[in-house]
C-alpha positions in Angstrom: -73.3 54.0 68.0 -76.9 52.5 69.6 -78.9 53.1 66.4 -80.5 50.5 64.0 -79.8 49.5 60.6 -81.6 48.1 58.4 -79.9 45.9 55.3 -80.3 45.8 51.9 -81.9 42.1 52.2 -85.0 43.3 54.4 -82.8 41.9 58.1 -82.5 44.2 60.9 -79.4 44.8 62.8 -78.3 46.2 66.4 -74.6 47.9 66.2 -72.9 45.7 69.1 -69.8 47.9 70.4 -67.9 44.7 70.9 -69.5 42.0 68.3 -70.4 44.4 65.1 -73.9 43.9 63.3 -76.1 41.7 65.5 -79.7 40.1 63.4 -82.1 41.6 65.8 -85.7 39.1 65.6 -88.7 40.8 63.8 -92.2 40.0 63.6 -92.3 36.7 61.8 -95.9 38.3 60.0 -95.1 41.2 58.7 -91.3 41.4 58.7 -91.3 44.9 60.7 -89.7 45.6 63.9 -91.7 46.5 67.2 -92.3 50.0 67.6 -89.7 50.5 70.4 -87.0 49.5 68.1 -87.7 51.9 64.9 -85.7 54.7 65.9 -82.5 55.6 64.5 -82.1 53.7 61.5 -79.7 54.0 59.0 -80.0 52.7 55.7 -76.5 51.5 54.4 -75.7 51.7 50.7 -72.7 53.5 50.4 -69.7 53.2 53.3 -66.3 55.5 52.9 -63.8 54.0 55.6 -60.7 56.6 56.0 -57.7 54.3 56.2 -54.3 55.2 57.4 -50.9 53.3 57.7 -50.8 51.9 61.1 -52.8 48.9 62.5 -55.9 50.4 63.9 -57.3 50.9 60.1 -57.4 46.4 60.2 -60.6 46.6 62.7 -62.1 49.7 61.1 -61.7 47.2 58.0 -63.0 44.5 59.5 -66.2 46.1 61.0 -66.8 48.3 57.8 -66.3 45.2 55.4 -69.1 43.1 57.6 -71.4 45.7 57.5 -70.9 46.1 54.4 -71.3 42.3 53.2 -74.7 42.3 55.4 -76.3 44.9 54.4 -75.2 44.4 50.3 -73.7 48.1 50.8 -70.5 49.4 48.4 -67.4 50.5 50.0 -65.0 53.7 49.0 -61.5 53.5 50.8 -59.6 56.7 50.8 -56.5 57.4 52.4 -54.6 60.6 52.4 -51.0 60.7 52.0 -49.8 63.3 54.6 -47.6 66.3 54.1 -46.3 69.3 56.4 -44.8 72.4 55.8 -41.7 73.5 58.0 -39.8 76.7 57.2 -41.6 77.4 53.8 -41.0 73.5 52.2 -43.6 70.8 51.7 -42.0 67.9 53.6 -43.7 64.2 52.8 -44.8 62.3 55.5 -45.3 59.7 53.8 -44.2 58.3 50.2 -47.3 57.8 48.0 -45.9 54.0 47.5 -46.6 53.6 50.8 -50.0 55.1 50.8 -50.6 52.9 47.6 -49.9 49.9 49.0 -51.3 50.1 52.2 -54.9 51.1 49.7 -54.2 47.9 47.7 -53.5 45.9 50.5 -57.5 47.3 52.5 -58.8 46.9 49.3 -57.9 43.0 48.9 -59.5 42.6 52.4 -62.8 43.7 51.5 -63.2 42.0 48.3 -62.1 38.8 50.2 -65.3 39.6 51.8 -67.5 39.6 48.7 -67.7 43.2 49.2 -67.3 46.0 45.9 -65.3 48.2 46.8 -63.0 51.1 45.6 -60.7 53.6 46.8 -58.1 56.3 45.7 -55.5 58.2 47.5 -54.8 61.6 47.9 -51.9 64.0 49.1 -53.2 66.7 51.5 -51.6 68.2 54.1 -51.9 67.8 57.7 -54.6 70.1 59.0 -56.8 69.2 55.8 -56.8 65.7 56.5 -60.4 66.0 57.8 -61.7 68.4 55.2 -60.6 65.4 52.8 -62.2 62.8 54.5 -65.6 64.6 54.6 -65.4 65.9 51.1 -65.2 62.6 49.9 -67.8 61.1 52.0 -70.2 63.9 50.2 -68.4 63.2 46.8 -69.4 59.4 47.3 -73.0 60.4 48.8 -71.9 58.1 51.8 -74.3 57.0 54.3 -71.4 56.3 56.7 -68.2 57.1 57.4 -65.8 54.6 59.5 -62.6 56.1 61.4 -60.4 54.8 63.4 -59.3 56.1 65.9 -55.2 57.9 67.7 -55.2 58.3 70.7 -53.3 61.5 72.2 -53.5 63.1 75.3 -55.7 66.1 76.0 -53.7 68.5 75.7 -52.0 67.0 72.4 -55.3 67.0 71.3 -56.3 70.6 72.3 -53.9 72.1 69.7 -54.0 69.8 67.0 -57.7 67.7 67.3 -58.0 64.4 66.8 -59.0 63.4 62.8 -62.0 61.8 64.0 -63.6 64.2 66.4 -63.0 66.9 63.2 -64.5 64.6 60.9 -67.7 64.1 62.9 -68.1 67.9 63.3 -67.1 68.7 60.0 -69.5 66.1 58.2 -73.3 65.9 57.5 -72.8 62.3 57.4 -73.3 59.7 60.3 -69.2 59.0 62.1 -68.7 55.5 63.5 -65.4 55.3 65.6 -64.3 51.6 65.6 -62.0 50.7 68.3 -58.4 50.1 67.6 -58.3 46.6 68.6 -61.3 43.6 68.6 -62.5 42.9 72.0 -60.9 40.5 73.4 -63.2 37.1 73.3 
């Protein structure tokens, strides 16, 4: 994402791909940015970050929790709790203990920020993981949504799309893909 945001506080930031939220220097008058810099701003209030199980949801945390604590913005967790059906039966993916604790877990880490947040999980199956994500963004009146991203290779991804690419088509809300990892220093 290249755009601005502005945070709760009156400070302007520049989304850094590699370093998150970065103070960018406004006129020292007025408090307003120059002209070439007023474009695509987002004003953050509300952020829903979809969590998931595996290790990539700990920078989507990360990133989302920062903003979040910069810009004086609530967070909503939600994670879906996965389920498929084979040969007419509803088989778990994963155990909603699982899903619960991985919740409570994200949900320590932003408040160790300073950051409110909340979060609930929910059992949906496979394909509707997107249609979840994105109705709760709108049920939370999100400004953002954070993802993380699964890598998968084209084809993979040709019949069965990647969560993220469906969330940003499916949603009227702005998408930010955080990368799996931090950037190495």
């Amino acid at each position: 994402m290249t755009g601005h945001i502005v945070l709760d506080s009156g400070a302007w930031c520049r989304l850094d791909p590699d370093r998150g939220p970065q103070p960018l220097l406004a006129d020292a008058q007025s408090g307003a940015l120059p002209h070439s810099l007023r474009k695509d701003l987002i004003v953050l209030e509300r952020i829903l970050v979809a969590i998931d199980t595996s290790d990539a949801r700990l920078t989507a945390l990360s990133l989302a929790g920062e903003m979040a604590r910069l810009a004086n913005a609530r967070v909503h967790l939600v994670h879906v709790a996965t389920s498929m059906v084979s040969a007419g039966t509803v088989l778990n993916l994963e155990e909603d203990d699982e899903g619960k604790a991985v919740l409570e877990e994200s949900l320590t880490r932003l408040r160790e920020l300073g950051v409110e947040a909340e979060g609930h999980l929910v059992r949906g199956l496979t394909h509707e993981v997107p249609a979840v994500i994105s109705a709760a963004a709108e049920d939370f009146k999100a400004d953002l949504i954070v993802v993380s991203p699964h890598h998968r290779s084209a084809f993979a991804a040709f019949f069965n799309p990647r969560v993220s690419d469906a969330v940003a088509h499916a949603s009227r809300t702005a998408v930010l893909l955080t990368p799996e990892a931090p950037a190495a220093s």
